[in-house]
C-alpha positions as CSV (number, residue, x, y, z in Angstrom):
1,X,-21.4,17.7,-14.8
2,X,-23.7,20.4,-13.5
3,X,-25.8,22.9,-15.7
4,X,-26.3,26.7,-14.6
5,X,-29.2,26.0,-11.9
6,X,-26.6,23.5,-10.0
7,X,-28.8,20.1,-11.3
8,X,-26.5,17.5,-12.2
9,X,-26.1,16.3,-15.7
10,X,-25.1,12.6,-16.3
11,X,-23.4,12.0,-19.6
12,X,-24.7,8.7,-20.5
13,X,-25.5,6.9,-23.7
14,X,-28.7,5.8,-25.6
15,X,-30.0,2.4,-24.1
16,X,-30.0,0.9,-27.4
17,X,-26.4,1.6,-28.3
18,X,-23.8,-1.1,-28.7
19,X,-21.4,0.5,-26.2
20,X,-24.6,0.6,-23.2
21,X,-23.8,-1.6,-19.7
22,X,-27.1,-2.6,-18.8
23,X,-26.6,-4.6,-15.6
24,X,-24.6,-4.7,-12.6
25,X,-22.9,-7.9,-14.2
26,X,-22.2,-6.5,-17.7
27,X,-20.6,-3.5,-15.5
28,X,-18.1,-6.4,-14.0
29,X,-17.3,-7.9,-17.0
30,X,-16.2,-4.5,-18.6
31,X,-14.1,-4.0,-15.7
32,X,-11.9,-6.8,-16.0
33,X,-11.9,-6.9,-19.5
34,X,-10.3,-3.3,-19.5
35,X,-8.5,-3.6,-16.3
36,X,-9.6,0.1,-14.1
37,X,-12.1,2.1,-14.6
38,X,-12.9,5.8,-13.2
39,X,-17.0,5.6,-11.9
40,X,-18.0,9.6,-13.2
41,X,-16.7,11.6,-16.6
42,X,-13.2,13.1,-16.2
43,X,-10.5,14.7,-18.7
44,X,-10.5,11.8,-20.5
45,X,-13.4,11.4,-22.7
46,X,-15.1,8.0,-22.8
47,X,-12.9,6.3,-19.8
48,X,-15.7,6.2,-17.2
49,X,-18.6,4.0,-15.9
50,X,-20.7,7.1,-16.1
51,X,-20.3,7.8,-19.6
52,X,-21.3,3.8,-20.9
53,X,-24.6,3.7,-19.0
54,X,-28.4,5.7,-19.2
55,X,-28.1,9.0,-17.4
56,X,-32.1,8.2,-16.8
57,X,-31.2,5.2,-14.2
58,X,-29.0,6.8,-12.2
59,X,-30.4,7.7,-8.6
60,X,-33.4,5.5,-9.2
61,X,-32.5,3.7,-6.3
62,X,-33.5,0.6,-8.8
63,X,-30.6,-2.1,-7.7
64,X,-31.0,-3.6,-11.5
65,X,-30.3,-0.2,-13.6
66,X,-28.9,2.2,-11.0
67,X,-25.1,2.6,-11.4
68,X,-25.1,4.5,-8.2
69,X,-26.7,1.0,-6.6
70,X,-24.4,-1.1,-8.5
71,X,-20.8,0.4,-6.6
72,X,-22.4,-1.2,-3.6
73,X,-22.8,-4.4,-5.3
74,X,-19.7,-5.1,-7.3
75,X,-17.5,-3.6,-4.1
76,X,-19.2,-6.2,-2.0
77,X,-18.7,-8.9,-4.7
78,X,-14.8,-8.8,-4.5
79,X,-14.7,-9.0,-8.1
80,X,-13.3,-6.1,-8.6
81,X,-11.2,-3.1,-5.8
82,X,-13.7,-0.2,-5.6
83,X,-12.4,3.2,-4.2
84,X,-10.8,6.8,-4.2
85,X,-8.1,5.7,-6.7
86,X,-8.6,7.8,-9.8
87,X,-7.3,11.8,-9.1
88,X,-9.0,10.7,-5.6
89,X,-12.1,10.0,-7.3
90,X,-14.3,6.4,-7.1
91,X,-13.5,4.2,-9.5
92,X,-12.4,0.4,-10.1
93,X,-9.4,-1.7,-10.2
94,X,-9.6,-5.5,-11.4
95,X,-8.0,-8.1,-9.6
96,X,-5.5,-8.9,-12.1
97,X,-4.1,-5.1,-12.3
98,X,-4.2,-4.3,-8.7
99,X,-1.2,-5.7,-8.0
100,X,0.7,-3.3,-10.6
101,X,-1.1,-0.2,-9.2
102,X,0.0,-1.2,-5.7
103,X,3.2,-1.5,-6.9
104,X,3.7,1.4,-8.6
105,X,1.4,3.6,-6.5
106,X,2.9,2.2,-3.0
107,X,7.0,2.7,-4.5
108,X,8.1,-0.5,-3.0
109,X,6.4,0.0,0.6
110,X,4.3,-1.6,3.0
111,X,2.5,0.6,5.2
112,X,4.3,-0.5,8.3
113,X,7.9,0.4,6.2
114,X,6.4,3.4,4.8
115,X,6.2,4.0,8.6
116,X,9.7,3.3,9.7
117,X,10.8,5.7,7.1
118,X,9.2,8.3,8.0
119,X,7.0,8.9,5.2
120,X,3.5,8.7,6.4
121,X,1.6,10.9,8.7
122,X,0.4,9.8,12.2
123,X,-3.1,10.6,10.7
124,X,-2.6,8.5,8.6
125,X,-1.2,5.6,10.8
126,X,-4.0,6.0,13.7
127,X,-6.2,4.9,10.7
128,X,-4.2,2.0,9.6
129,X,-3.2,0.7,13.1
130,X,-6.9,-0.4,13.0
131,X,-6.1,-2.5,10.1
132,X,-2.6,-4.0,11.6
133,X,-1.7,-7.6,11.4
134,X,-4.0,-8.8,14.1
135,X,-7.1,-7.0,12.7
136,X,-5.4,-7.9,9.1
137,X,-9.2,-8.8,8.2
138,X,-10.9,-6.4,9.6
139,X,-13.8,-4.7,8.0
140,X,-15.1,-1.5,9.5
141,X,-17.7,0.8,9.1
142,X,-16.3,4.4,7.9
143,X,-18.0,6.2,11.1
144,X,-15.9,3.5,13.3
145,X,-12.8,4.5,11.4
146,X,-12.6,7.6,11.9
147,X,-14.3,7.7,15.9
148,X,-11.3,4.6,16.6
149,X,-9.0,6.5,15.1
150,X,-9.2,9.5,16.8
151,X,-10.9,11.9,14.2
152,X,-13.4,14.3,15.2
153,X,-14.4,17.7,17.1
154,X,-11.6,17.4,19.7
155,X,-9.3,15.2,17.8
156,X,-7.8,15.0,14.2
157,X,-8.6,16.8,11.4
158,X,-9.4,15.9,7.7
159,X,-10.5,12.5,8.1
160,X,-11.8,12.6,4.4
161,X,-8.8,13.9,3.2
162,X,-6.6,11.1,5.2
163,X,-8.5,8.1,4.0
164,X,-8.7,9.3,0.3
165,X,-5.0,9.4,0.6
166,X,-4.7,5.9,1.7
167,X,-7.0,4.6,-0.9
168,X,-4.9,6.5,-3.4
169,X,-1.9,4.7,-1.8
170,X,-4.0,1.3,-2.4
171,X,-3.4,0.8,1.4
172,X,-7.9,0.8,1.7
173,X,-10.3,0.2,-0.3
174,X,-14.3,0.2,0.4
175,X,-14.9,-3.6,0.6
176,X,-18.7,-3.0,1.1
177,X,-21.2,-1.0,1.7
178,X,-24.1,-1.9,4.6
179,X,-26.6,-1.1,6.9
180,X,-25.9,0.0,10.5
181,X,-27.9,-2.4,13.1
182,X,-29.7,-1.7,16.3
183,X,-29.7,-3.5,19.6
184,X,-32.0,-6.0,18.4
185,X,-30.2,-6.5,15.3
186,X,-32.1,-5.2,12.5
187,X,-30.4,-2.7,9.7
188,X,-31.9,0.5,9.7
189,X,-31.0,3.7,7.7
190,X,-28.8,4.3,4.9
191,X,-25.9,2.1,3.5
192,X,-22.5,3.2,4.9
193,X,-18.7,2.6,3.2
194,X,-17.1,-0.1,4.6
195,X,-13.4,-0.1,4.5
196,X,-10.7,-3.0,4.5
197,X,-7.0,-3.6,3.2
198,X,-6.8,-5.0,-0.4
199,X,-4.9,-7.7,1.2
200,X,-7.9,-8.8,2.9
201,X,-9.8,-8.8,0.0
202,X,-7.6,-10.9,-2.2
203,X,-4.6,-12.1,0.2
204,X,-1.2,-10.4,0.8
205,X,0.7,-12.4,-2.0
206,X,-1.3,-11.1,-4.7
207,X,-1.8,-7.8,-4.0
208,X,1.9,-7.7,-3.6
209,X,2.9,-10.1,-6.6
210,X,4.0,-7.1,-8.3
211,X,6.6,-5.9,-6.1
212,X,9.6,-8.2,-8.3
213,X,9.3,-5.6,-10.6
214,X,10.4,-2.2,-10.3
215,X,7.9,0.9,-10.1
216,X,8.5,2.3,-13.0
217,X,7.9,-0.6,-15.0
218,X,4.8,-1.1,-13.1
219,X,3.9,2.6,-14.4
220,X,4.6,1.7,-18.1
221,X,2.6,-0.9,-18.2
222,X,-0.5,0.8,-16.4
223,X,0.2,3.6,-19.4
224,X,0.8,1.2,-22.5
225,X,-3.0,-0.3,-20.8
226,X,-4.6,3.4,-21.3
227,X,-3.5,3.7,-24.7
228,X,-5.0,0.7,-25.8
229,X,-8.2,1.7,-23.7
230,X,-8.3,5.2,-24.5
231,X,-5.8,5.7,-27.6
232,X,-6.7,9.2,-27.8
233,X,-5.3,10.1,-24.4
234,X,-2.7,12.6,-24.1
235,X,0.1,11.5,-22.0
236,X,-0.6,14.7,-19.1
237,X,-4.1,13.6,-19.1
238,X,-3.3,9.8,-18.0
239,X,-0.6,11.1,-15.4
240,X,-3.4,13.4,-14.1
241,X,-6.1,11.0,-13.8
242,X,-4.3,7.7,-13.4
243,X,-1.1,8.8,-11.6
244,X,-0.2,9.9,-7.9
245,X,2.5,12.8,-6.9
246,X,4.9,10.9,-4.7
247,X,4.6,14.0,-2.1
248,X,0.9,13.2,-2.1
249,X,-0.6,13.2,1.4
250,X,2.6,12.3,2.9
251,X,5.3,13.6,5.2
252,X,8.6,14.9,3.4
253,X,11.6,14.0,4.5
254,X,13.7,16.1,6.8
255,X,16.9,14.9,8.9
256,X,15.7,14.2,12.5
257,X,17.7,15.4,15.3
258,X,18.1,11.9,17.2
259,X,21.3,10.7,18.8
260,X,21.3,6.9,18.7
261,X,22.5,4.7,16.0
262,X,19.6,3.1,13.7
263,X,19.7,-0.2,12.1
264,X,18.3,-0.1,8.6
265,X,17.8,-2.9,5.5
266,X,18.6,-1.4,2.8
267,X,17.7,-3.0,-0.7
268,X,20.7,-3.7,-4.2
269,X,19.9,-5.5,-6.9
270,X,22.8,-6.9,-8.8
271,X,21.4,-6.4,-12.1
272,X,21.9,-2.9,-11.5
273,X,25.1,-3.0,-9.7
274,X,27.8,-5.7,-9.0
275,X,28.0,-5.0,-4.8
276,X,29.6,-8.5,-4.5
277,X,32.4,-7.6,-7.0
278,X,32.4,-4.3,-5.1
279,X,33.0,-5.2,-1.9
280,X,35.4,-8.0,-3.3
281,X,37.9,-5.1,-4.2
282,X,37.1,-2.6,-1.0
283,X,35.5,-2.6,2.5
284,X,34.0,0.8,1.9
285,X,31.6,1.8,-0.9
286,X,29.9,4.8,-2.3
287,X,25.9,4.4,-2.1
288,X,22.7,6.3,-3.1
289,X,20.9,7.8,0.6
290,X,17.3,8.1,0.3
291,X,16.4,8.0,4.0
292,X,17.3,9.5,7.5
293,X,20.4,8.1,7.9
294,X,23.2,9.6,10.4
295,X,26.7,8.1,10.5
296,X,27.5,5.4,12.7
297,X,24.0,3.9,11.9
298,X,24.0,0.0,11.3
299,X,22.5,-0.7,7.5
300,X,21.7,-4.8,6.6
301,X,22.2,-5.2,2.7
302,X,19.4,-7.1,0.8
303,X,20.2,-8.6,-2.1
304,X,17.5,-8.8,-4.4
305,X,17.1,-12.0,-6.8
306,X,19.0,-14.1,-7.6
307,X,19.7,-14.3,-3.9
308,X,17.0,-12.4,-2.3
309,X,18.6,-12.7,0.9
310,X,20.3,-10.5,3.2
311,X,24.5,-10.5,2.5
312,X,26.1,-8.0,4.1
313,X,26.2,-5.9,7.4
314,X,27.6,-1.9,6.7
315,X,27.9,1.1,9.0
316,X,27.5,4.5,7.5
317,X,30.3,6.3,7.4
318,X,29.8,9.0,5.9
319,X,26.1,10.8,5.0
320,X,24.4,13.6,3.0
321,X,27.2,13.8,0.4
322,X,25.4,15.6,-2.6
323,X,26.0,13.9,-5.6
324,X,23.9,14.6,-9.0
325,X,23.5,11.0,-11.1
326,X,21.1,9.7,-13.2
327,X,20.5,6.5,-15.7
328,X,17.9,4.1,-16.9
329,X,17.7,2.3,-13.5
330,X,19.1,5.5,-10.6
331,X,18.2,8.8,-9.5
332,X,20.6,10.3,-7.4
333,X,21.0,13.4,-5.1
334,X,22.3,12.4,-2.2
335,X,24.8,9.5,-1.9
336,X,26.8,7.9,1.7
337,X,29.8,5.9,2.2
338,X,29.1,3.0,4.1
339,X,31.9,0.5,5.5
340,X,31.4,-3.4,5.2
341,X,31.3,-5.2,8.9
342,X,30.2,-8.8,7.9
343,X,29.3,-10.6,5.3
344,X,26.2,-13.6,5.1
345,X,25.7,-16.8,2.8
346,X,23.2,-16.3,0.3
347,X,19.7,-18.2,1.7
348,X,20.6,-17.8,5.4
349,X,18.8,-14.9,5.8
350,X,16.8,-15.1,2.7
351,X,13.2,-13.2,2.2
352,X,11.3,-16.4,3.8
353,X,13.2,-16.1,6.9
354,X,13.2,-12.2,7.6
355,X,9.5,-12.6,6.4
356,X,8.6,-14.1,9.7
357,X,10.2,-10.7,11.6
358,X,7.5,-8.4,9.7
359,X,9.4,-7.5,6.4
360,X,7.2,-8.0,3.8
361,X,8.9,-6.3,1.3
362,X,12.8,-4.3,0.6
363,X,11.6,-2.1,-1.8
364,X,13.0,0.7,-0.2
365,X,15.1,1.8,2.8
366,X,13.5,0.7,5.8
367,X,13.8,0.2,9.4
368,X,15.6,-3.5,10.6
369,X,12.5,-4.9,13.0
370,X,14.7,-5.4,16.3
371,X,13.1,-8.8,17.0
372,X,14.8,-9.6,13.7
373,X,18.7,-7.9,14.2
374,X,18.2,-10.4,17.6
375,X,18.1,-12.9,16.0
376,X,21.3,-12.5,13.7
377,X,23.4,-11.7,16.3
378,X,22.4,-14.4,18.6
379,X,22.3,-17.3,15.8
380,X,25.8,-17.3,14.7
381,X,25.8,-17.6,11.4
């Protein structure tokens, strides 16, 4: 915090108390042993690096006793996710509960489906076309970010803002921090963010091993965490600090005005509704529309576990068909009829197989890679 002449006050604790991280590596260990951790003081009192460390060290430039030095260190260690995830503030995220903010903080999508559906900005994808699959482990310097992305006087705007809302989106993190070099290779001035995918840092099944459950549930857990961390936190204080608006950096929806059919995947799980027993009885089914879809557009059923596989091919029939529901597992405003055109075994296409076509995840509503509907229709089966 700041005092009336603008000097910034650290809010620290005595070195001799109990509750003190001296070093870089007692900082790690608190990390993981609470799970996330904000880096400076916020709403909630006591949850913060900043307030279990000596004011005195910080901006020493000492590596040993400077928090401020050890961000660099611990993001460079891969022990622990360091970046704009906390009210787009720094903070950390351990390896074992990445997964469930990803989950929860992503809503079911890969950037590449988030994409499809229309939900992120082109800002936002010029940044993370840098990190596609065949640069999946690339690390690059902030300043190369945003001049490869397009970012500057004569190009896009709000490059901070962009990547902040990525790394709140656990799409980037800062996977290190490091000297620029000169033509004869020697680092020179200061250290600079270096940014990566949490899937390079810790592979794509992990950071995704949380997707089997359901956002929500990913959400209760991340708040049942805080109140054994902070019990004292009011429930609008952990939503504020710890959770995301879903309108947050990116693009609402709104009904495009194209003219060809789409062909989408579109996720069920049985546990929530009995589709098989559905479309035993009828060829033509009410379902909840969350996405741009126009009659006449193709939609690929996904079955989520037991089967995990892809069962039935529907054509929307009907679209935009208001319709107010609500219950433990489904929000609904908008609902669609769609018609049943062909139905699959369980396991032919199953997750492993439509894997290899890009589809990472069918959290969500999501566009059917074309490489992918090729395939069905030329296999047969």
């Amino acid at each position: 915090m700041a005092n009336e002449s603008g000097t910034w006050i650290m809010c620290g604790v005595a070195r001799e108390d109990p509750a003190c991280i001296h070093t870089v590596e007692e900082a790690i260990a608190y990390i993981n042993e609470v799970g996330f951790l904000p880096l400076f003081k916020n709403e909630i009192p006591g949850f913060s690096l900043e307030e279990r460390t000596v004011s005195e060290d910080w901006w020493t430039g000492d590596p040993e006793r400077d928090p401020w030095e050890w961000r660099e260190r611990i993001a460079g260690s891969g022990r622990a996710a360091y970046g704009k995830f906390f009210d787009r503030k720094a903070g950390f995220i351990s390896r074992e509960w990445f997964p469930y903010f990803a989950n929860y903080r992503r809503d079911g999508y890969d950037f590449d489906a988030l994409w499809d559906d229309e939900k992120a900005s082109m800002r936002q994808k010029k940044i993370m076309d840098l990190f596609a699959e065949e640069n999946a482990d690339a690390e690059i310097y902030s300043f190369e970010v945003k001049q490869n992305a397009g970012f500057g006087k004569d190009g896009e705007k709000n490059f901070e803002g962009t990547i902040t809302d990525l790394e709140m989106k656990m799409y980037l993190c800062m996977r290190d921090f490091r000297q620029r070099k000169n033509r004869k290779g020697e680092n020179y001035g200061w250290s600079i963010a270096i940014y990566s995918t949490p899937e390079h840092l810790w592979g794509y099944d992990h950071v995704t091993s949380a997707y089997k459950e359901e956002p929500a549930e990913s959400w209760r857990r991340i708040v049942e965490r805080m109140h054994v961390i902070c019990p004292t936190a009011a429930e609008a204080q952990i939503s504020r600090v710890i959770g995301i608006s879903k309108a947050g950096g990116m693009v609402p929806r709104r009904k495009s005005g194209r003219t060809e059919a789409k062909d989408w995947i579109i996720p069920a799980n049985p546990k929530y509704y009995d589709v098989i027993g559905a479309f035993e009885k009828t060829n033509v089914i009410t379902w909840k529309q969350s996405s741009d879809i126009h009659v006449g557009d193709m939609i690929y059923m996904y079955m989520a576990a037991p089967y995990s596989s892809i069962l039935y091919k529907c054509r929307a029939a009907e679209v935009d068909i208001p319709r107010q529901y609500e219950d433990q597992n489904v929000t609904m405003k908008m609902s669609m009829t769609i018609e049943l055109l062909e139905k699959y075994k369980p396991g032919v296409w199953s997750f492993e197989r439509i894997r290899q076509f890009g589809v990472y995840a069918v959290r969500g509503p999501r566009s059917m890679p074309k490489e992918l509907k090729r395939e069905m229709e030329n296999s047969g089966l």
